[in-house]
N, C-alpha and C positions, 0 to 999 in steps of 0.2 A: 504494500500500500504506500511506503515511503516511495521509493523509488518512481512510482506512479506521479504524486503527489510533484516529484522533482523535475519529472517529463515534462509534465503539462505545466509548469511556472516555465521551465524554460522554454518551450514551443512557444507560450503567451508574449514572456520578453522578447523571443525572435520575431515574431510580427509586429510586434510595439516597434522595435525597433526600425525594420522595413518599412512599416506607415511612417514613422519618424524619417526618416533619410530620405524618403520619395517625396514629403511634404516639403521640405526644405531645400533637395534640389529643383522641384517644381517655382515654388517661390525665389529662388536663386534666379531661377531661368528668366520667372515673368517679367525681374524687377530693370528698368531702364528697355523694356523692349519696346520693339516700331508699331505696335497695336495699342501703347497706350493704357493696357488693363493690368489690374492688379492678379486677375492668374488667368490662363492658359491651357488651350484643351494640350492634352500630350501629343498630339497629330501635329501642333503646330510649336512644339516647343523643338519636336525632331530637327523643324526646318528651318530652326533659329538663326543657324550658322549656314545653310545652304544657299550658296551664291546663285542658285536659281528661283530664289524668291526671298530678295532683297528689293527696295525698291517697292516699298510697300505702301498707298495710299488709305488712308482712313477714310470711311463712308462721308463723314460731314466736310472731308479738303473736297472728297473727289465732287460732291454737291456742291461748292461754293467754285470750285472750278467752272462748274457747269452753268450756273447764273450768272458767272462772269464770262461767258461766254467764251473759254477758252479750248483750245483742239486740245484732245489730251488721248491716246490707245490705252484701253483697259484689260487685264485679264482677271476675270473672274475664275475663283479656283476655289476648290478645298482638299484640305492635306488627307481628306480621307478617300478622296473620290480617285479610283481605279483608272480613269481616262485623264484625270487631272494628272497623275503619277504618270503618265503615258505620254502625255502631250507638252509639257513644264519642258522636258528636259531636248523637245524640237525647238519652241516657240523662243525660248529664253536667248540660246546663241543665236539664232535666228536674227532678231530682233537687235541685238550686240553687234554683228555684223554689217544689218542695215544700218547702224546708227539711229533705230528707234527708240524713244525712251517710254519703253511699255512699266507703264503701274500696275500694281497687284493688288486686288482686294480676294481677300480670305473670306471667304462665305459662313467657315465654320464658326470663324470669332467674331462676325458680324452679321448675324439672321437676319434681319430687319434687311437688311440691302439687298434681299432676291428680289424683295417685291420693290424695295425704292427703285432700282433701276431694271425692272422687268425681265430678272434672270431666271430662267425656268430646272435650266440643269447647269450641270459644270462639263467640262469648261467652257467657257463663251467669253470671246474676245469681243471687243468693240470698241471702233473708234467713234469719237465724237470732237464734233467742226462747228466752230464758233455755240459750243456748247449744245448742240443736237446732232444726235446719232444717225451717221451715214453709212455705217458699216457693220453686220454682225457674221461672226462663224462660232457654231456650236456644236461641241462634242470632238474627238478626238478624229485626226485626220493625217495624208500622209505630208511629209512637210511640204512640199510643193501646192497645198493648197492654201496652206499660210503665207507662203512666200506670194501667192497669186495676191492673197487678200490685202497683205500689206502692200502691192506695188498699185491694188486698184484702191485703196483708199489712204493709205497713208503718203506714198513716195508719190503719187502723182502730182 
């Protein structure tokens, strides 16, 4: 019964512990990050450091951009979404090459912005010209048709 008694304190501290160390590199992750919030789904804590989604717009710049009528290329993404994982790592040098300066908005940490700007699924790129949208492509594609889309709406 002792030894019993000894298992299960130590199994209890080794999860104490684990939720402990997972809280705190969570909160390590959130704090000074480009989304602004105080925590962080883990899908997007993964991508903190990934040079393919840097370059991150918050929902109310990318709105205030757009009343001020400015051109700006958007990609809407989420770190959980299988075609977003699929398409991030064409679209990004893509767009590096062109000399396009594509924004990112995370879907995951930001709900409220499928419906602010009419995003039905991930991923969906779009540009928008003197603040209204001239260009959409949605869902994973081969890169050639990104390349098409950016030269008919963005490079032309």
């Amino acid at each position: 019964m002792k030894k019993m008694i000894i298992f299960t304190v130590i199994v209890v501290l080794l999860f104490g512990a684990l939720i402990y160390v997972n809280n705190y590199k969570n909160k390590e992750a959130s704090e000074g990050n480009p989304y602004n919030k105080s925590t962080l789904d883990q899908a997007t804590i993964k991508q903190l450091d990934d040079p393919n989604y840097q370059n991150q717009i918050l929902p109310d710049d990318l709105e205030e951009k757009l009343v001020n009528g400015e051109d700006v290329t958007v990609y809407f993404y989420s770190p959980t979404c299988e075609y977003c994982l699929e398409t991030t790592p064409k679209v990004v040098p893509l767009t590096e090459e062109l000399g396009i300066d594509l924004k990112k908005v995370n879907l995951l940490e930001f709900n409220a912005a499928w419906n602010t700007f009419g995003i039905e699924s991930t991923p969906t790129l779009v540009r928008y010209e003197n603040g209204e949208e001239v260009g959409r492509i949605v869902g994973a594609h081969p890169e050639e048709n990104f390349e098409a889309f950016f030269n008919d709406h963005v490079l032309d």
